[in-house]
C-alpha positions in Angstrom: 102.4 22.5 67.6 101.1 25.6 64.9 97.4 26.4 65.8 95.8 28.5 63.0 92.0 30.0 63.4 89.6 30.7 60.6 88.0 33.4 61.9 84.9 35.7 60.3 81.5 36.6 61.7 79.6 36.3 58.2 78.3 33.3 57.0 79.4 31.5 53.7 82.9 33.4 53.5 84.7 29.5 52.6 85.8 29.0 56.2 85.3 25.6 56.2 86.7 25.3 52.7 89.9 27.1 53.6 90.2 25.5 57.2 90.5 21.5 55.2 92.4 22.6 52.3 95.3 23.9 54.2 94.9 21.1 56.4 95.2 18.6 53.8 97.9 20.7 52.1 100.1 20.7 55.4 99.6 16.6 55.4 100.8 16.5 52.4 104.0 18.4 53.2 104.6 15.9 55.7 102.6 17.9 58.8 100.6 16.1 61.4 97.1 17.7 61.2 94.0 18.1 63.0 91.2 19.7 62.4 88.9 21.1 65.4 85.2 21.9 64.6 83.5 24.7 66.7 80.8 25.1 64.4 77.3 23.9 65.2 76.2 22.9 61.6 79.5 20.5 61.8 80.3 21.1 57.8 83.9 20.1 58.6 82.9 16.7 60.5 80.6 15.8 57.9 83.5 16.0 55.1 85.3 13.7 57.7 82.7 11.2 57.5 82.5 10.9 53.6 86.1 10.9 53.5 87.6 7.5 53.0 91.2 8.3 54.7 91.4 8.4 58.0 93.2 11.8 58.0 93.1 14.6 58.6 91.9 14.3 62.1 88.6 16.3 62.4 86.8 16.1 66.2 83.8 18.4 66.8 84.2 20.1 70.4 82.6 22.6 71.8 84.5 26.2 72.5 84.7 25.6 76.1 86.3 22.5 75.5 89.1 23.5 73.2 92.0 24.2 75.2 91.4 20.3 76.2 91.2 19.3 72.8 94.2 21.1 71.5 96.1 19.6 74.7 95.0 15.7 73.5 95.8 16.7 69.7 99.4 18.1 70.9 100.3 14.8 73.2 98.8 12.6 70.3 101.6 13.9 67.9 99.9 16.7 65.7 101.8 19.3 64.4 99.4 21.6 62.8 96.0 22.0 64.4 93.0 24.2 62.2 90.3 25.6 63.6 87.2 25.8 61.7 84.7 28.1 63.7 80.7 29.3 62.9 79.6 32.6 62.2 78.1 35.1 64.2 79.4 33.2 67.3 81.6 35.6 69.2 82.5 33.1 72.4 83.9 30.6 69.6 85.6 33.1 67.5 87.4 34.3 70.5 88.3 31.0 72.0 89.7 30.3 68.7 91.6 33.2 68.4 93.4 32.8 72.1 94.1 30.0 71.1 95.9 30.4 67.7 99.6 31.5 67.0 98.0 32.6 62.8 94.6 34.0 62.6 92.8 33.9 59.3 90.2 35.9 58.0 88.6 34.2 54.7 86.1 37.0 52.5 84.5 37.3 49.4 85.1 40.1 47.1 81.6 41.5 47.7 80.5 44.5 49.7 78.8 42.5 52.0 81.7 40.5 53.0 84.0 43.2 52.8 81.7 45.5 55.6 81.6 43.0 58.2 86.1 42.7 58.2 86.1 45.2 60.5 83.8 43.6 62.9 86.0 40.4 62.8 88.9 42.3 62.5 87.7 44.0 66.4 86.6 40.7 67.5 89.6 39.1 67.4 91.9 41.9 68.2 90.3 40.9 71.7 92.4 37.8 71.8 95.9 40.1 72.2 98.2 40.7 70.0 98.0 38.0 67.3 99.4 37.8 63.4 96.0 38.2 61.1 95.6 37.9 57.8 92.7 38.1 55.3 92.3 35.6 52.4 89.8 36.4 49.5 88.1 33.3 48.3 85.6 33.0 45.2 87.3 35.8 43.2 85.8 35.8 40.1 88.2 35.1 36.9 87.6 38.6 35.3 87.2 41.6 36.7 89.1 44.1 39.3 86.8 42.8 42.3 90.1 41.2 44.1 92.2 44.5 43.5 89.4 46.7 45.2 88.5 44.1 47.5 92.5 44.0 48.7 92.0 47.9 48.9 89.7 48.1 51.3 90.9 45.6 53.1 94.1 47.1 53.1 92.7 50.4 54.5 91.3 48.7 57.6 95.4 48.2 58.2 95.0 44.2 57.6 97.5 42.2 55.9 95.6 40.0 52.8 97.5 37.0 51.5 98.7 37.1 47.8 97.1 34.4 46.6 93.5 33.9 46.4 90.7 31.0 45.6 89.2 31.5 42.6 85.5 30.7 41.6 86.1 27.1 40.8 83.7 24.1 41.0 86.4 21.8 42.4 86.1 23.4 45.7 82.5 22.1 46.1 82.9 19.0 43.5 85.9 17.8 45.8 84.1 18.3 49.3 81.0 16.4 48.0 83.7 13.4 48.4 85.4 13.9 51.2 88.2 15.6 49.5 90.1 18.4 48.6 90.8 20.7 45.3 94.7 19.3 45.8 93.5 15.6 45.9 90.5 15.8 43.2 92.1 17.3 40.7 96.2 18.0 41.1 96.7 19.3 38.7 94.1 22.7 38.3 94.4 25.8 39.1 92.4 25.6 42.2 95.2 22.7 43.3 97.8 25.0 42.6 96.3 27.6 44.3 95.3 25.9 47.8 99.1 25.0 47.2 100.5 28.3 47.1 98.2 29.7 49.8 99.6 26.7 52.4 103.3 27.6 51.4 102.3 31.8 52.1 100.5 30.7 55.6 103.3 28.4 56.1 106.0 30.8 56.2 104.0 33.4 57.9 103.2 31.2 61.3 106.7 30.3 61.3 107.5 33.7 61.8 105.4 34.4 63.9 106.0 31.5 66.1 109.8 30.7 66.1 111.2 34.1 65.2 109.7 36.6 68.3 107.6 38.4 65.6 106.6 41.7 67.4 104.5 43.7 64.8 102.4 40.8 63.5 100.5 43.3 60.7 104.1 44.3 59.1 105.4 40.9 59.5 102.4 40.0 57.4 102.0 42.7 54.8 106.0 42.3 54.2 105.4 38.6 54.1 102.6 39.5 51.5 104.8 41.7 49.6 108.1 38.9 49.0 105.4 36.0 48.2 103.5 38.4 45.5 107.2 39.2 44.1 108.1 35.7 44.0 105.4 34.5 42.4 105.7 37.4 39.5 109.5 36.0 39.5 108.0 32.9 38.1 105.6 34.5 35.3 106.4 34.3 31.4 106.5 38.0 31.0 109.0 38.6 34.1 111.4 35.8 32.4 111.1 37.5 29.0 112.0 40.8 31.3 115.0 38.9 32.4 116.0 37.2 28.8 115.9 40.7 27.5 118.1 42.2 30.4 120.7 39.6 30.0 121.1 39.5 26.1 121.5 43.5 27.0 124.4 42.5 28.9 125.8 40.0 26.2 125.9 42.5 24.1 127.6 45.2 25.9 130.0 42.9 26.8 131.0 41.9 23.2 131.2 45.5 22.0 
């Protein structure tokens, strides 16, 4: 069973957002979820109860109770297990991040995010040597802020997934409902996006997990580095790049 924490120490960074977005994503790549709720204000059991499907899972626990409740979700068949956690709460962040094989660090691209990384980034360094991985969410549609956001970032040595959530009312319209961006709308960009995050985070925890991963930050920015060239592999001006170089080739070939 994958365990993966959502992990930062400021408030209103989209951990709860992230944490039931990849766990509906994961379900609907034929995963087993569960969800476990270590925050007070229960934001991720509330969701639950508006939600009309019975899954994902979500059970609100208390931190000393989680290597319990991680033992019931394994013997009950889960395969993927998030952990949603408050902020400011160090005992909770660090239980979570024992217990996790992927930690995640969600941020805004604001200064005020970006300043308290570090602090997470410490915390949770605590918990041995884990793979961790920031995420930006609510990056504006203009603008550089995600490029000097994945700067700084970068310069506290942290790996930062290549794709990020964009400022998009479906995030909010979908939880109102018990749902998720993938489920209320398929087919918009923030869909496409909690997609393509799941698929990075995917491959990155079974790395890390099955593959005796040593150096968990390299694992990760390399990671970061292959999914970012994939997904440029898949824009229009990269297959006009590749048209061109081929009908180069044609026509070298004929003369």
């Amino acid at each position: 069973m994958d365990v993966i924490a959502v992990i930062a120490q400021k408030g209103g960074t989209g951990k709860t957002t992230l944490t039931l977005a990849l766990a509906v994503a994961a379900q609907l790549a034929g995963k087993v979820t569960a969800v476990i709720d270590l925050d007070p204000q229960a934001t991720a059991s509330n969701w639950s109860d508006r939600r009309e499907a019975d899954s994902p899972v979500v059970v609100s626990a208390q931190p000393a109770r989680l290597p319990h409740v991680l033992t019931s979700a394994e013997a009950s068949g889960a395969t993927m297990v998030l952990i949603d956690t408050p902020p400011r709460a160090e005992q909770a962040a660090l239980a979570a991040a024992k217990a996790a094989h992927l930690i995640l660090i969600p941020c805004r691209p604001a200064i005020y995010d970006l300043e308290t990384v570090a602090t997470t980034l410490e915390l949770v360094r605590f918990a041995g040597d884990k793979p961790v991985v920031a995420m930006l969410n609510g990056v504006p549609p203009r603008g550089s802020k995600k490029d000097q956001a994945e700067e700084v970032i970068k310069e506290l040595g942290l790996a930062v997934c290549p794709v990020a959530f964009g400022w998009r009312t479906a995030f909010s319209d979908a939880g109102a409902l018990g749902l998720t961006a993938q489920e209320y709308d398929p087919g918009s960009k923030s869909a496409v996006e909690t997609e393509e995050v799941y698929k990075f985070v995917s491959k990155l925890i079974n790395s890390s997990t099955h593959k005796g991963v040593k150096d968990h930050g390299t694992e990760g920015r390399r990671l970061a580095q292959r999914h970012a060239g994939e997904r440029e592999s898949r824009t229009p001006a990269a297959q006009d790049r590749r048209g061109t170089r081929t009908r180069g080739r044609a026509a070298t070939d004929v003369s």
